[in-house]
C-alpha positions, 0 to 999 in steps of 0.5 A, a space after each residue: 473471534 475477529 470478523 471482518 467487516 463486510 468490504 474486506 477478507 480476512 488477511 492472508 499472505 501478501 503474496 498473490 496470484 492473482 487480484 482481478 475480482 478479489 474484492 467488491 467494486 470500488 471507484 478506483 479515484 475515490 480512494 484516498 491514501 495515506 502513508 505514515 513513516 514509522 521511522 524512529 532515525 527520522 522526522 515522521 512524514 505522511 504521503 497522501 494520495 488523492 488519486 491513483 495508481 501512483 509510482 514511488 521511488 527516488 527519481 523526479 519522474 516518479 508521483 511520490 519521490 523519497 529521499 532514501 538511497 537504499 530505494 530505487 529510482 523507481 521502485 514500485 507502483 500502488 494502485 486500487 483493484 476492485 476496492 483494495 490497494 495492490 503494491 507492485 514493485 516495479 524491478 526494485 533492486 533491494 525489494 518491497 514489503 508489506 508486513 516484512 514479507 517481500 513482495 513482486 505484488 501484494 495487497 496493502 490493506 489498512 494498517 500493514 507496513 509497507 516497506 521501500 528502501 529503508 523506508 517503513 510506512 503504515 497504510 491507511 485508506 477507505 473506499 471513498 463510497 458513502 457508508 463504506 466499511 474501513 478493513 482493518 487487521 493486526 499486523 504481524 
């Protein structure tokens, strides 16, 4: 039977009500993000974010810009609330998805899929705390 680690729950549906003191306490700097294209059409690129919240999408203007024409100029914002990321799509006119599921907010735990445009990623984080447990959970 799977258990998760002591720092995270057990995966639920990515859409939420409501993320305010869902998970422990997490010093929302120490995160460090990686995002892994798992694109197979296109050479295989990692995001990282060192310091959130951070804001994707095709303009200059945003933290992260990706080349993808189906993605919006801005298009969506990730941020840690209370020790997990949180994706936030900001209006985007083709949506976001974690794990294939469209999402207007949704927790992004390690390992899922996140989805902008045409666009896929996997996340991977850890709490920047010292002997922090990594959550981890098979996708769908």
């Amino acid at each position: 039977m799977f258990r998760p680690p002591l720092l995270c729950l057990p995966w639920t549906s990515p859409r939420v009500v409501s993320l305010r003191n869902s998970f422990p306490p997490c010093d929302r700097f120490a995160m460090k993000l990686k995002l892994i294209s798992v694109d197979s059409w296109c050479a295989q690129r990692k995001i990282v974010a060192a310091k959130l919240p951070i804001t994707i999408g095709r303009s200059d203007e945003t933290d992260v810009r990706i080349e993808d024409r189906w993605a919006s100029r801005e298009h969506c914002q990730i941020e840690a609330i209370d020790g997990t990321l949180v994706v936030r799509d900001l209006r985007s006119r083709h949506g976001t998805f974690i794990n294939g599921h469209p999402v207007t907010e949704g927790h992004l735990m390690p390992g899922d899929k996140l989805t902008i445009g045409m666009s896929s990623f996997v996340a991977q984080y850890r709490c920047g705390r010292k002997h922090a447990p990594v959550c981890s959970h098979a996708s769908d």
